[in-house]
C-alpha positions as CSV (number, residue, x, y, z in Angstrom):
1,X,62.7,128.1,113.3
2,X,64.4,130.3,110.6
3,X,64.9,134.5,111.1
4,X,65.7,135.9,107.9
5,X,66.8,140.0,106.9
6,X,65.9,140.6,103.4
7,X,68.1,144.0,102.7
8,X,66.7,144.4,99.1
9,X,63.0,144.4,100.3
10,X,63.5,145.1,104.0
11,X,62.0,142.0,105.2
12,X,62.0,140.4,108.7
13,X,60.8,137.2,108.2
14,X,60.4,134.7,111.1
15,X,60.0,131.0,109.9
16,X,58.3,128.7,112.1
17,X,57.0,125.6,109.9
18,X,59.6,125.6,106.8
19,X,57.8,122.5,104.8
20,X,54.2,123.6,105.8
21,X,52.4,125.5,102.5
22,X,50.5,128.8,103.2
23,X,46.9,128.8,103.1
24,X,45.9,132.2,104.2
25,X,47.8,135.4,105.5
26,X,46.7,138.3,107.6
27,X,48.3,141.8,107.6
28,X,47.9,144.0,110.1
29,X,49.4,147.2,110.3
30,X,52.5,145.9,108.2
31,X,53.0,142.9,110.1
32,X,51.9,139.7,108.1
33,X,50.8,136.4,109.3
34,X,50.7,133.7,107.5
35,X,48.9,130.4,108.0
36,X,48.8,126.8,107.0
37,X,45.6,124.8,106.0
38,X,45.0,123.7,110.2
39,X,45.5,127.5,111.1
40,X,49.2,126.7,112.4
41,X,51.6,130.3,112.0
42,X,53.5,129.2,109.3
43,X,55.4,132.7,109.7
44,X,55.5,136.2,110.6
45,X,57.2,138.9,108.6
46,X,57.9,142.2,109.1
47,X,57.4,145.5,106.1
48,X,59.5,147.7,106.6
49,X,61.3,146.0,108.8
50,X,64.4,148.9,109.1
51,X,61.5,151.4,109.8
52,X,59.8,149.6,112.6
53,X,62.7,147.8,114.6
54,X,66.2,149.4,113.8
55,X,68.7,150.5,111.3
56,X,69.7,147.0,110.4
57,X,67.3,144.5,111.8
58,X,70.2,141.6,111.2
59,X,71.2,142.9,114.5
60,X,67.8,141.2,115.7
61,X,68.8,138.0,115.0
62,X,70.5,137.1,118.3
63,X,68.1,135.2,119.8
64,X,68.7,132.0,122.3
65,X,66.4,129.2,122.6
66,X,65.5,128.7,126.7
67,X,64.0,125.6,127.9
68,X,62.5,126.1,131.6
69,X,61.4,123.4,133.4
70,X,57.7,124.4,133.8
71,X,57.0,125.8,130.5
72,X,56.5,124.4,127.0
73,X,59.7,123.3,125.4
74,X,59.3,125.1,121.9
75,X,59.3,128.6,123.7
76,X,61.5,131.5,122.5
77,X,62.8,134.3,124.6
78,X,65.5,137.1,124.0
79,X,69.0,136.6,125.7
80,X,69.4,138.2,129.0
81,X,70.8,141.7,128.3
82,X,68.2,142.1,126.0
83,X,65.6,145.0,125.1
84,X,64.8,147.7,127.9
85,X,67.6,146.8,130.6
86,X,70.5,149.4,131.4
87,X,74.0,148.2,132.5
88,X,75.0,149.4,135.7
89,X,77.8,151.5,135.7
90,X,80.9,150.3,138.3
């Protein structure tokens, strides 16, 4: 899997299958799918991607691959102190 930032277009673009070819795409609301010939997501991107995350979306691209023992192996979550969560103060 490949996350890219595009600064001259302001592109998020999330890679998932980098030597499938694209078939089809879907956009919905600025988000656009893209699909290979078996209906596999060959990748997401983002328009607008400044507009709809934050400032610089580079910042994004922090993410950590987590293998638990009961789920699929090819899942992908944030890293803990991610989205939503407040530090405590001491």
């Amino acid at each position: 899997m490949k996350v890219e930032y595009d600064t001259d277009h302001d592109l998020l673009n999330i890679e998932f299958l980098s030597d499938a070819l694209i078939d089809d795409s879907l956009e919905i609301d600025g988000i656009v799918i893209d699909y290979a010939k078996d209906k596999r997501i060959v990748a997401i991107e983002v328009l607008d991607a400044s507009k709809r995350t934050t400032h610089d979306p580079a910042d994004l691209i922090g993410l950590a691959v987590v293998r638990a023992k009961s789920a699929p192996s090819d899942r992908v979550r944030e890293r803990e102190a991610g989205y939503g969560k407040k530090k405590k103060k001491s």
